[in-house]
ZASEMI-923705 format. One record per atom (N, C-alpha, C): residue in one letter; x, y, z. Coordinates in steps of 0.05 Angstrom, whole numbers, plus 5000, padded with zeros to 4 digits. Layout:
! residues N
AXYZ
...
This chain:
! residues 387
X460150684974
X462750574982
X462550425008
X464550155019
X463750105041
X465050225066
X463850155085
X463650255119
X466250315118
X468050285114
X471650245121
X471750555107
X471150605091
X472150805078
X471151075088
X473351275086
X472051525109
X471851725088
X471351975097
X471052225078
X473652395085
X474952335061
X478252455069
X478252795066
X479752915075
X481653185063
X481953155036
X482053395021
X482553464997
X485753414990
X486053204970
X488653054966
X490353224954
X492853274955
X495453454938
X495853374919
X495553444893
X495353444868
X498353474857
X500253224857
X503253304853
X503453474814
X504853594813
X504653714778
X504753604765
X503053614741
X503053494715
X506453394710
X507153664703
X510053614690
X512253434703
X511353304719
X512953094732
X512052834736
X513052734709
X511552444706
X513352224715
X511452024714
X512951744717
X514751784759
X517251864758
X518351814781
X516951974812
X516552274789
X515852404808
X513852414815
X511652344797
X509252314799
X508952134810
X509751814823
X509551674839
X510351784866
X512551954867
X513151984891
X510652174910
X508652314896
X507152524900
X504552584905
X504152284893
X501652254884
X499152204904
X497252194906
X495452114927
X494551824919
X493951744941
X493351464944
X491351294969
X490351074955
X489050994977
X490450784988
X490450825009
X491950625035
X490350525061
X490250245069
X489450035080
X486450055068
X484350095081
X480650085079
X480850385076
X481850545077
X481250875078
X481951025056
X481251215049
X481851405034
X483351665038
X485351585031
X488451795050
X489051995033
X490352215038
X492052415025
X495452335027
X495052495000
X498952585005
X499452775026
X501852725030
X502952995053
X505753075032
X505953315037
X508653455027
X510253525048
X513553495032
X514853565051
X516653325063
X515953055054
X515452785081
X518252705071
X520252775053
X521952615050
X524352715059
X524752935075
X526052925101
X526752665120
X529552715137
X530152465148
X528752545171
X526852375192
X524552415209
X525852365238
X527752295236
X529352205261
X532152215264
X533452285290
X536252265285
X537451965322
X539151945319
X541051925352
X542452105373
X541752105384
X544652205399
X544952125434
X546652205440
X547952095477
X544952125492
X543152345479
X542052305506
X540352235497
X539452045482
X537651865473
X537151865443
X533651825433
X533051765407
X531551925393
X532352205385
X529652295372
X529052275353
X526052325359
X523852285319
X522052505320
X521652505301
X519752815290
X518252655276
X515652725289
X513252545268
X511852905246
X509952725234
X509552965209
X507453035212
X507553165237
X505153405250
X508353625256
X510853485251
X512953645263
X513753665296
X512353475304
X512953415340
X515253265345
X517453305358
X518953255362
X519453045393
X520052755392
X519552545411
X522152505420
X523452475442
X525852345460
X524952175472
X525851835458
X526251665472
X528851545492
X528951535521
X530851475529
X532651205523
X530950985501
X531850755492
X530750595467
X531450515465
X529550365435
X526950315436
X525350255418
X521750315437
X522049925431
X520949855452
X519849555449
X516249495459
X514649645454
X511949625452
X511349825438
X509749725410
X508949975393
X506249905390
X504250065383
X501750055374
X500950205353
X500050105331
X498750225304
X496350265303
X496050465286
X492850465277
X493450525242
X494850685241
X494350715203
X494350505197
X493250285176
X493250055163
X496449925149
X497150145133
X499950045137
X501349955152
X501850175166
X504050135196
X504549905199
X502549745206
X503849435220
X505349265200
X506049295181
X507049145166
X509849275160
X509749635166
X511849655149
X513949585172
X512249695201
X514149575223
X515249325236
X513049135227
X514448825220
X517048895198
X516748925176
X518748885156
X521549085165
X521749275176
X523049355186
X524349275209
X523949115230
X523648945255
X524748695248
X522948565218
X523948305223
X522448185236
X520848195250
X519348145281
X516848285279
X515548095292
X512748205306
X512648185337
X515548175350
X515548155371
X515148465384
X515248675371
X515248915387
X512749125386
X510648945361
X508349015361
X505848985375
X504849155395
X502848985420
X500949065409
X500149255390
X497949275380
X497549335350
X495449335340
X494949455315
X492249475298
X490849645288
X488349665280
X487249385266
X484749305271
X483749055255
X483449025228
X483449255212
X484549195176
X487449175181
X489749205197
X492249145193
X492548795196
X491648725215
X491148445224
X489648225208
X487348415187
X486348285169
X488048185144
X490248395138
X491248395117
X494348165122
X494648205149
X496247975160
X495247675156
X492447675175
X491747435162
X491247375137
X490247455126
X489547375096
X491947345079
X493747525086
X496747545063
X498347285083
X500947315075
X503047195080
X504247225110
X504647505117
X505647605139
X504747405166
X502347345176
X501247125186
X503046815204
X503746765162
X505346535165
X508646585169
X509546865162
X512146905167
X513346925191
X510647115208
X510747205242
X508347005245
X508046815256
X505746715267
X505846995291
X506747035312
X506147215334
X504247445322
X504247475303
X503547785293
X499747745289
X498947435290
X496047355283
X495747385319
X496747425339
X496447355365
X496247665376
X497347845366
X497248095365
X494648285373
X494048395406
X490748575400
X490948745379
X488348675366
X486448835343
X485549095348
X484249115376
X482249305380
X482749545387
X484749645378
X485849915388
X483950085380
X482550085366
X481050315345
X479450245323
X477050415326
X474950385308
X475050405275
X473450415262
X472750425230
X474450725221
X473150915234
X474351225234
X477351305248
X479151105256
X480551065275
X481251245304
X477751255319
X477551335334
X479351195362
X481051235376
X481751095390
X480651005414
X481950655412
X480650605443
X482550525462
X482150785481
X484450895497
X484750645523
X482150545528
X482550355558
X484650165542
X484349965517
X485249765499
X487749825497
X488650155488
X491150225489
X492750215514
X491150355535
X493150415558
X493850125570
X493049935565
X492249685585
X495649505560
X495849585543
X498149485522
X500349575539
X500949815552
X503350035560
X505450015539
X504050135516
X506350215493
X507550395501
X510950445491
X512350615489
X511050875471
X509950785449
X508551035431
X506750845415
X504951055412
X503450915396
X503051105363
X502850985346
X502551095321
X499851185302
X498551425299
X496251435295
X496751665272
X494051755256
X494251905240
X494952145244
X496252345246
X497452585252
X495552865229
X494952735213
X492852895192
X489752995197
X488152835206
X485752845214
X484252895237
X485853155244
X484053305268
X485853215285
X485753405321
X486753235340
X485153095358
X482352945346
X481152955358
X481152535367
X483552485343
X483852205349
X486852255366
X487652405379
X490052365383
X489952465418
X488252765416
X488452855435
X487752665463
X485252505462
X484352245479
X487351985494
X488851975471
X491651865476
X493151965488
X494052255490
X495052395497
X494852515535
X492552585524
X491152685561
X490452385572
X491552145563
X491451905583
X493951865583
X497152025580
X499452025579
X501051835565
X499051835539
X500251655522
X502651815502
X505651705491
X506751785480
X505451775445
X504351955432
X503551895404
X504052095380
X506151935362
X506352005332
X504951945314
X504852245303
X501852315282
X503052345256
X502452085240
X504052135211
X501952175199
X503352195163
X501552225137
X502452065123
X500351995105
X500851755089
X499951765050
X501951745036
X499951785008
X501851774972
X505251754995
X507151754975
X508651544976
X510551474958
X513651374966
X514451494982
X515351744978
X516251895001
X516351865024
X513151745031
X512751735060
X513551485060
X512851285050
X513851055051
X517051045072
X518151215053
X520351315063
X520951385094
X519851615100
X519951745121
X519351535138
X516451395145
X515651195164
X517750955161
X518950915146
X522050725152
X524050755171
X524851015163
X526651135172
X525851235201
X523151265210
X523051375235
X521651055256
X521650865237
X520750555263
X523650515254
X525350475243
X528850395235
X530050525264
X529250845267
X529850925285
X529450985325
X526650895325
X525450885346
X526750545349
X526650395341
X527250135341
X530950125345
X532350215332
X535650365342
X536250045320
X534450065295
X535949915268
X536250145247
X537750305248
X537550505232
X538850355191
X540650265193
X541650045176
X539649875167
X537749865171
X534249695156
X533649925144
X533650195139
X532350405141
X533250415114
X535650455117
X537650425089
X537650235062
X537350015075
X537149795061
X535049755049
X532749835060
X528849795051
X528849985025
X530550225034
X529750555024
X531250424996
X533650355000
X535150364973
X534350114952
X533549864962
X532449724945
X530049804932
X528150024945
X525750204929
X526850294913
X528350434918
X529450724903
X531150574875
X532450414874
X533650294857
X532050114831
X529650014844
X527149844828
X526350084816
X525650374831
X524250524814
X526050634787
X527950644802
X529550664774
X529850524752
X529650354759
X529050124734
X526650164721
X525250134738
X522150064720
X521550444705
X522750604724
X521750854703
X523850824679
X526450744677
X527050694651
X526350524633
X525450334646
X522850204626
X521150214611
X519450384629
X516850574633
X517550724611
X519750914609
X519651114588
X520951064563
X521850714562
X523150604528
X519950514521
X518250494531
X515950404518
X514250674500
X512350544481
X511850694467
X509350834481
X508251194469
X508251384492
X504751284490
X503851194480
X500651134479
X500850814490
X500950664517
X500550454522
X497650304524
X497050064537
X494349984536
X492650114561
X490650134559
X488250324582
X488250054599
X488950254619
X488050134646
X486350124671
X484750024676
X482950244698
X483050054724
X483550204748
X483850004765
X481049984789
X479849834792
X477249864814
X478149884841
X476750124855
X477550054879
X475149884893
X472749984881
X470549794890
X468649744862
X467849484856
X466349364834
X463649314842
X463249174864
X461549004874
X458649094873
X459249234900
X455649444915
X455449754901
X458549804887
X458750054885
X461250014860
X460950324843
X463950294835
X465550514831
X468450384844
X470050624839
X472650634837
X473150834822
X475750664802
X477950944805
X480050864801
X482351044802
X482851354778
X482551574792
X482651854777
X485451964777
X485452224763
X488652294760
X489152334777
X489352374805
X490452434837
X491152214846
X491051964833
X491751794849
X494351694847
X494751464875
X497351284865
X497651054845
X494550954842
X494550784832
X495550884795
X493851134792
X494251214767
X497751274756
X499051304774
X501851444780
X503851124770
X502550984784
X503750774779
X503150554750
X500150654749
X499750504718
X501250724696
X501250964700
X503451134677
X506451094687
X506650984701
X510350904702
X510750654692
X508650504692
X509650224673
X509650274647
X507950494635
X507950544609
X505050544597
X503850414618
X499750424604
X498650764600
X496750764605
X494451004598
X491950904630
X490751164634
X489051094651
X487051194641
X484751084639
X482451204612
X481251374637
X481451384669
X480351554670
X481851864689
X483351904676
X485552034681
X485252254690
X482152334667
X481452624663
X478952664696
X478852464702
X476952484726
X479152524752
X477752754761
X479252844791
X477252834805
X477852604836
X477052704863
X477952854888
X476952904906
X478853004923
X480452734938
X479852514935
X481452214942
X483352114923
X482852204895
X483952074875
X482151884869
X480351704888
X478451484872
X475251754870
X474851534853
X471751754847
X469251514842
X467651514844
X464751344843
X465151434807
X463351244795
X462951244763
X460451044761
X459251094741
X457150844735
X457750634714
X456250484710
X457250314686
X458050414668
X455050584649
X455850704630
X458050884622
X459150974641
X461751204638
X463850914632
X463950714652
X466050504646
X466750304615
X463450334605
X462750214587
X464150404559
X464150624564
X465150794543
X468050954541
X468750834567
X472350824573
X473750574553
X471750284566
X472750114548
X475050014553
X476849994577
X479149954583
X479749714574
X483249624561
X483949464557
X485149194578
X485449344604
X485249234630
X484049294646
X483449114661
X482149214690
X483149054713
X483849254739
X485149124753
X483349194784
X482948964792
X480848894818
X482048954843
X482149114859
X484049194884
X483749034906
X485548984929
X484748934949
X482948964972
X481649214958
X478749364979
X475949194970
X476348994961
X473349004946
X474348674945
X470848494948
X471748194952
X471048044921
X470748094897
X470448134865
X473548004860
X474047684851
X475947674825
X474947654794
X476747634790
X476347694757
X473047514745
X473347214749
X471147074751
X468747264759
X467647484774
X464847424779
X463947844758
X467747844747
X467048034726
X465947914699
X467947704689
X467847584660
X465047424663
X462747374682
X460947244687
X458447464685
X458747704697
X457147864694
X456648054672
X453847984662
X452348114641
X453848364634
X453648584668
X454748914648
X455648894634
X458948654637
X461848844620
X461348614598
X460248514591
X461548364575
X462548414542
X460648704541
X462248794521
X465348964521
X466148964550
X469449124549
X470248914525
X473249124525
X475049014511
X476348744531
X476848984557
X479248694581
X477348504580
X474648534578
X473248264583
X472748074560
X472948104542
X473248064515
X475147864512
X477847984517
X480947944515
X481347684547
X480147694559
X480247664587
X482647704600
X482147994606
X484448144609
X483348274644
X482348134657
X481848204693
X483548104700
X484648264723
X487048114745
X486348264773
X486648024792
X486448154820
X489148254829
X489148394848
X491048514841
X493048384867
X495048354879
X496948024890
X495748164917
X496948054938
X497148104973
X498647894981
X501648094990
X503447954996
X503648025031
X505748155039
X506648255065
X503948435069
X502648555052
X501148775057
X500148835031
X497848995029
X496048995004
X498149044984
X498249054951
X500849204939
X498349354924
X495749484929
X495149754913
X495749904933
X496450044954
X497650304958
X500850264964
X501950494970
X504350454977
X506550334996
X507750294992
X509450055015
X511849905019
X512049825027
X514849665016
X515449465001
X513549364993
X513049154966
X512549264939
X511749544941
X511149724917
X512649564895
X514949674899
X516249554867
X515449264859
X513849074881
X512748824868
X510548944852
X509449004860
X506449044845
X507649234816
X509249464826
X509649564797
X511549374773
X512849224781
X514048894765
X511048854752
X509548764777
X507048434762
X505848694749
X505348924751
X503049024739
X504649104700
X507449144693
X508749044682
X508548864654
X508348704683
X508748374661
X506248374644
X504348394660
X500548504658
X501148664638
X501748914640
X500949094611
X502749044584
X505648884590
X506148874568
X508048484575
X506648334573
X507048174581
X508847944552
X511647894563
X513347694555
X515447514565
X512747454583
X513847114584
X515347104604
X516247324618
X518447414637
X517447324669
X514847214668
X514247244692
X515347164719
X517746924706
X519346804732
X520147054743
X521947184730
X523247444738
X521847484764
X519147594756
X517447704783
X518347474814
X517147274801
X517247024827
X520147144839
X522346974822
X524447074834
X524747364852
X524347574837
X524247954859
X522647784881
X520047724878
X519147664906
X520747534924
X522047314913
X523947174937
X526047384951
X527947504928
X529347684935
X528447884949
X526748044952
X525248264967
X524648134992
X523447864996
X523047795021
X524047735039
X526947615029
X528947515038
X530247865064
X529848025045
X530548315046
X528748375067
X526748375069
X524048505077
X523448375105
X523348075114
X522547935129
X524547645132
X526947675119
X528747415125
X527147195121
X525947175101
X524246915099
X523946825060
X523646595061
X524146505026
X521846385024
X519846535016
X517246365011
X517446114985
X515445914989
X515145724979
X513645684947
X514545584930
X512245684903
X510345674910
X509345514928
X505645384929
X505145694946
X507045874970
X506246144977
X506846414962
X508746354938
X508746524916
X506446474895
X504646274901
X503646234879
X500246424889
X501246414918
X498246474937
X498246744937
X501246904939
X501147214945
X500347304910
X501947194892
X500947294858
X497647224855
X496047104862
X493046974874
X493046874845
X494846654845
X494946394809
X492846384811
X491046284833
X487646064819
X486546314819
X485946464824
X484046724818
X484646794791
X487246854792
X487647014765
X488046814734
X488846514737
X489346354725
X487646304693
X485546314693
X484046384670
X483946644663
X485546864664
X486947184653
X488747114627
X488347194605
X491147304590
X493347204597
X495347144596
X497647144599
X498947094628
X497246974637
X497847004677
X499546734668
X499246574660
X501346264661
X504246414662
X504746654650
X507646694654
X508146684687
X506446744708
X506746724731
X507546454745
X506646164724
X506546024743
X509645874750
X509945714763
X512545534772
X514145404751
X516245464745
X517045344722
X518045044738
């Protein structure tokens, strides 16, 4: 696997018997370059107001009083920086943020929405997101935001240099949730909080009634998290799998559990899954082209069918969870049972963005976040393009 990726905690296994909604909300998942857990519990409101200032409860359960709205924040989880742009509106209150968050800025959209946000220091923290406390203290964030899960041994260093720091978890909708609702609130936009939460909550509703008018055996899907040097593909613990059974597919490898949800596999195991799709994640630098080119697969079915898709990068990766989620669960969608609908998608993207970042991207930058020339020789991807 590569350097980015760490050796996580043993992930929470949400119950069988709760498919499709709840099983997204539960599920484990990988998020930014790392391999994260679910946390339970997270969909509690994480913050409240009152006269004598702002409190938040991060999900170690620590409870924070700000005497005013925070206007210097610093990230390290890979998400974070984006969900706190999208929440913000602004990259004006972000002084720092880990270098896969910045990566995923430049390379996606976010970049061109906030130019400030490419201007942003990187170097808060290493591969392991060990912190680097001189980098931090020299920002003078109000708080800074770090993993709250993995020992205190990234936190405590922040701390005994009298840094203010909230220790979240990351791995559901849920949390999705919670980390809204507590930058909505440290920020004193509590009304963004609302608005992000319910346009999720309302998409999921849709697409799981979708999800469950389709018929109960859909097409196999397997999603890579890495193809390239290594491979490894999405197991039943994951989010990714949570979300290919809410559109209505099958995950051929369903029956494989890691403690990450992704698991290493070799060819041969992939070769005899046989999946009817395959979908290339944002962790790994492989589009569809240098699959349908290479000798292994060429007997799959998806490769056959030319049925590879990379998988989009809009505001922020859309294989883990986020506030674009319901994009990726749309395009992934159109992908498994695809008619012709694909404006639809374009359009949600305008609408969500408009929502997300007050901004109306352009077809030629809807055409860049769906990745048209990558995916453009796939199956059915023309439903994507500009009418």
């Amino acid at each position: 696997m590569c350097a980015e990726i760490l050796n996580p905690p043993p992930a929470t296994v949400h119950p069988g018997l709760l498919r499709r909604r709840s099983v997204l909300r539960g599920a484990a998942v990988l998020g930014g370059a790392a391999l994260l857990t679910a946390c339970g519990g997270s969909g509690s409101s994480p913050a409240t107001t009152n006269p004598r200032g702002i409190t938040v409860k991060d999900q170690r359960g620590k409870t924070v009083v700000f005497d005013k709205p925070v206007t210097r924040v610093v990230t390290l989880p890979m998400p974070a920086a984006s969900m706190l742009i999208a929440v913000d509106q602004s990259a004006e209150h972000l002084v720092g943020m880990h270098d896969a968050s910045w990566t995923a800025v430049r390379d996606g959209i976010l970049g061109t929405i906030f130019p400030a946000a490419l201007k942003v220091t990187h170097d808060v923290g290493d591969q392991e997101f060990v912190p680097n406390v001189e980098s931090i203290v020299a920002l003078e964030p109000d708080v800074v935001i770090q993993w709250g899960d993995r020992g205190s041994g990234i936190i405590a260093p922040m701390e005994n240099a009298g840094l203010t720091v909230l220790g979240l978890s990351y791995g559901t909708q849920d949390d999705v949730a919670t980390w809204t609702r507590l930058f909505a609130t440290m920020l004193d936009k509590p009304q963004r909080a609302e608005a992000i939460i319910s346009n999720i909550d309302d998409q999921l509703g849709e697409m799981t009634s979708l999800g469950d008018s389709r018929p109960s055996t859909g097409p196999s899907i397997l999603y890579f998290f890495q193809i390239t040097e290594s491979i490894n593909v999405a197991g039943s613990n994951s989010y990714n799998d949570s979300y290919i059974n809410l559109v209505g597919g099958t995950n051929p490898a369903a029956d494989v559990e890691g403690p990450s949800g992704i698991v290493g596999v070799d060819a041969e195991q992939v070769l005899a899954w046989d999946p009817d799709i395959i979908l290339i994640g944002n962790f790994d630098v492989a589009m569809p082209a240098d699959v349908y080119d290479d000798p292994v697969w060429q007997n799959l079915s998806a490769v056959k069918a030319r049925r590879v898709y990379k998988v989009p990068l809009g505001g922020y990766r859309w294989d883990p969870p986020g506030q674009e989620s319901p994009l990726m669960w749309r395009w992934l969608s159109d992908i498994a049972f695809p008619a012709g609908k694909g404006a639809a998608l374009r359009s949600q993207v305008v609408t969500d963005y408009q929502l997300l970042y007050d901004y109306q991207p352009s077809d030629a930058q809807l055409d860049m976040i769906l990745r048209i020339d990558a995916n453009r020789e796939s199956a059915n991807y023309r439903q994507f393009d500009a009418t």
